[in-house]
Residue, then its C-alpha position, 0 to 999 in steps of 0.5 A: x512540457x504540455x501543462x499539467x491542468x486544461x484551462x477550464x480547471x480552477x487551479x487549486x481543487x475542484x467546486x464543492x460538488x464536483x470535488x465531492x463525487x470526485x473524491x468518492x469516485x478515488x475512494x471508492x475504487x480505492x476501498x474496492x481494491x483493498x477490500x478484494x484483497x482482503x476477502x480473497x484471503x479468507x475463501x482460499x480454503x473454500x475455493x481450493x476445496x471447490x477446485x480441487x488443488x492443494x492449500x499451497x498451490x491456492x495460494x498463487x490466487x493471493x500471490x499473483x495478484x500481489x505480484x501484479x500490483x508491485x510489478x505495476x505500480x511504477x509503470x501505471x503510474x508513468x503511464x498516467x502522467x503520459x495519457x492523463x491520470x483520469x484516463x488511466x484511473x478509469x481503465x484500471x477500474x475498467x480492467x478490475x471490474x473485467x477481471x472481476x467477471x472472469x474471477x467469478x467464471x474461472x473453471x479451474x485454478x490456472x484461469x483463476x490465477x491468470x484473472x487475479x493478475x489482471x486484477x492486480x494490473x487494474x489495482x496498480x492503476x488505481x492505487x498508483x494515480x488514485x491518490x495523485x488524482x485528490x492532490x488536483x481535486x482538493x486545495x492544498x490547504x485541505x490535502x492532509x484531511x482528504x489523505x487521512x479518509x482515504x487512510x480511514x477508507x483503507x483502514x476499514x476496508x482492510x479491517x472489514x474484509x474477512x467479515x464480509x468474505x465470512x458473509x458472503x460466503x455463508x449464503x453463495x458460493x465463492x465466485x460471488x465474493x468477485x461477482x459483486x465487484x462488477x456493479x460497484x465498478x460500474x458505479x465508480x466508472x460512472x462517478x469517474x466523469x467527475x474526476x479532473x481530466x489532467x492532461x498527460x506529458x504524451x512521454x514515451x515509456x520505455x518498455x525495456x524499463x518497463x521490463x527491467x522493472x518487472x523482472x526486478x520487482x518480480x525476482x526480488x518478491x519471489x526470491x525473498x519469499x522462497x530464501x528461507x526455505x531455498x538459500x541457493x534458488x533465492x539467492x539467484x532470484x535476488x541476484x537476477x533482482x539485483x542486475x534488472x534494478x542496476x540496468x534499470x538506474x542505468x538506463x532510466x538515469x538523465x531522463x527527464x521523468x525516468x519510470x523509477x522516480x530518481x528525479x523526485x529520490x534526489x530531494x532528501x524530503x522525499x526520499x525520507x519520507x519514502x525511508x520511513x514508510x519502507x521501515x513503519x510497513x516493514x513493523x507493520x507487517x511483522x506484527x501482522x505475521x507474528x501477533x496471530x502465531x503468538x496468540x494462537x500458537x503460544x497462548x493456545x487462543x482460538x482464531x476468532x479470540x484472536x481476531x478479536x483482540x486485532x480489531x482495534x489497531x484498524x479502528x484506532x487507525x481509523x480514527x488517528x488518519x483524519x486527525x492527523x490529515x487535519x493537524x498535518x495541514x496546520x504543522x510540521x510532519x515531521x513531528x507528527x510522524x515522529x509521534x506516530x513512530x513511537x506510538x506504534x514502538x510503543x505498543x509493540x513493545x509492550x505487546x512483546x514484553x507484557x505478561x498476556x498468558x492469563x489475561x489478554x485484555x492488556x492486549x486490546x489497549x496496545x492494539x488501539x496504541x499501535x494503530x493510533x500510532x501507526x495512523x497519526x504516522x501514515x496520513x502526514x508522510x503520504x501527504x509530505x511524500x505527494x506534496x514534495x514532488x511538482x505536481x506534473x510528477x504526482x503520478x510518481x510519487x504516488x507509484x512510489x507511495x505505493x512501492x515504498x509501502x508493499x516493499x515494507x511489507x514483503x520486509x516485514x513478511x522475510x523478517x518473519x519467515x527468518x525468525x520462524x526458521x531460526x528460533x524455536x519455541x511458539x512464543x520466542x520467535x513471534x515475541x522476538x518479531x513484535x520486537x523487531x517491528x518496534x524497532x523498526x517502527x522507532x527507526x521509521x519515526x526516528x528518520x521522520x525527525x530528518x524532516x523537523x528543520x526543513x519548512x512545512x513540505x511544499x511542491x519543489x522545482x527543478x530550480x528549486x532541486x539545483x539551488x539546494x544541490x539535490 
């Protein structure tokens, strides 16, 4: 196998300058990915206005662009450890900020949507390798705070994102919230030279995987988002999602770096880690559904009352990530993600259970619980998730990183919507959610503890694999 690093590159992280114009390239396009997310959603009604269509039908802009990323992920990541992981960064930053230019042009819906798919190919890359790419950036002793900015970066982003769309949208048309996309991609595109040009495996992608992995992801997306309202249509999309992901272990199985990471699943650390994320998004999600249903449905709060009151679960992230990141390098994760489990149990349960009818003020503080908790979570698994994989296969695992995260949170999102259809009442359905989110997030913290007796996670083998029987 080519080697993962060219001669000239210090074996563990970059200089001091280098490493910090490398980082804030990854961070930066990172935060452009989220951040257009984020706005997108609050101009929907702005745009379905401008181009005449309905509500639902606007509603493809948000989901062509999930369904890309989650389509995607795996194979840019795969893609990346082939051509190089700088390569492929820089041409998702590429593709993004072109398919930012033909968001701000589109003339009609069809077009809109097309160019938010492309988007969403461009996001792949960059959430897939953007993380891989600081495990050759930093030391390793220095990973874990390095991972918690990136959380804090994420975290802000996803909690400034509508403000700015407010903004933006109180002085220009809809189309600038995409325009101003393209001089910041420039900027990352710039400061991609900085990056470390880790050399690629040169591994044949297989494109019948790559498109058993679409069509199982895209099916099992689509079918679990219509099963509530259509059984019989989502039942046949789970069950063509079913059949593509059984070809695709079938076929991916014995290869050396299979597109689905079976290789790195096989590690019981690393395929806990990937458990817990699946249930802690999961709870995450389900409380990001039910919260504002409950506030505004069931206690009658306006939108901006509520927005209010969600604030400090991203600000409290974003204080736990680096401290967490700090404390992961120096202890086990296990305990800490175990901790960050509970937290956000916690202050999910006494956001269910709490008497808020006259009173919310109780609520910001089970916010700032559930944040912290979900922040002291995130950093030490992510960081336990990359550093259990070899490093020539960070590609993957941080493809799976990102999988494991958006199946969570379609998870959460179906456990909604079921709850919704099934239980009456603006206040039942929404509490019994929070409910289940919590517990969601204690099981999430509870397979964390699995962790607890291995030693601190470090870069496995193959030999390593074959001597533990994994």
């Amino acid at each position: 196998m080519p080697s993962s690093m060219p001669a000239t590159q210090p074996p563990d992280g970059l200089p001091v300058p280098r490493r910090i114009m490398a980082a804030a390239s990854v961070i930066a396009a990172i935060v452009l990915v989220v951040l257009d997310g984020a706005i997108a959603n609050i101009a929907l009604p702005v745009v379905a206005d401008t181009l005449r269509v309905a509500p639902a039908d606007s509603v493809w802009i948000i989901t062509g662009y999930q369904l890309a990323l989650v389509v995607a992920l795996l194979p840019m990541a795969a893609l990346g450890e082939s051509l190089g992981y700088r390569r492929v960064f820089a041409g998702g930053v590429l593709l993004f900020t072109v398919a930012s230019a033909g968001c701000a042009l589109a003339p009609t819906l069809p077009w809109l949507v097309v160019a938010r798919f492309v988007q969403g190919l461009g996001g792949a890359a960059v959430m897939a390798l953007g993380v891989a790419l600081l495990r050759f950036v930093y030391p390793q002793r220095l990973l874990g705070a390095a991972i918690g900015w990136n959380a804090v970066a994420i975290a802000l982003s996803s909690a400034a994102g509508p403000t700015i769309g407010a903004a933006v949208l109180a002085v220009a048309p809809w189309p600038f919230l995409f325009a101003i996309n393209i001089p910041i991609g420039a900027i990352v595109l710039a400061t991609a030279r900085a990056l470390p040009a880790i050399e690629g495996a040169k591994r044949r992608i297989d494109p019948i995987s790559v498109a058993l992995n679409g069509g199982f992801f895209a099916a099992l997306v689509m079918g679990a988002e219509i099963l509530p309202s259509q059984p019989g249509q989502g039942g046949a999309l789970l069950t063509v999602a079913a059949v593509c992901l059984v070809g695709l272990v079938r076929r991916e199985s014995g290869r050396e770096a299979p597109l689905v990471p079976l290789d790195l699943l096989r590690v019981p650390s690393f395929r806990l880690s990937v458990v817990a994320s699946v249930l802690c998004f999961a709870g995450q999600m389900a409380s990001a559904v039910a919260l504002p249903f409950y506030l505004q449905h069931g206690l009658g709060r306006d939108a901006f009352t509520t927005g209010l009151f969600l604030v400090p679960w991203p600000l409290a992230t974003a204080v736990a990530a680096p401290v967490s990141g700090r404390l992961a390098d120096r202890m086990a994760t296990g305990w800490l993600c175990a901790l960050g489990g509970l937290l956000l149990a916690v202050g999910l349960t006494l956001s269910a259970v709490w008497p808020l009818e006259d009173d919310l003020t109780p609520l910001l503080a089970f916010m700032a619980i559930s944040g912290f908790g979900f922040g002291l979570f995130q950093t030490p698994n992510n960081r336990n998730m990359l550093l259990t994989a070899p490093k020539a296969r960070s590609g993957a695992a941080g493809g799976m990183q990102g999988t494991a995260r958006l199946v969570g949170q379609t998870a959460g999102a179906v456990i909604m919507t079921l709850l919704f259809s099934l239980v009456a009442g603006a206040v039942t359905a929404p509490r019994i959610g929070l409910t289940v989110a919590a517990a969601l997030a204690l099981a999430g913290g509870a397979v964390s503890l699995l962790h607890v007796p291995a030693r601190r996670a470090r870069p496995v083998t193959t030999a390593d694999a074959s001597v533990r029987g994994q």
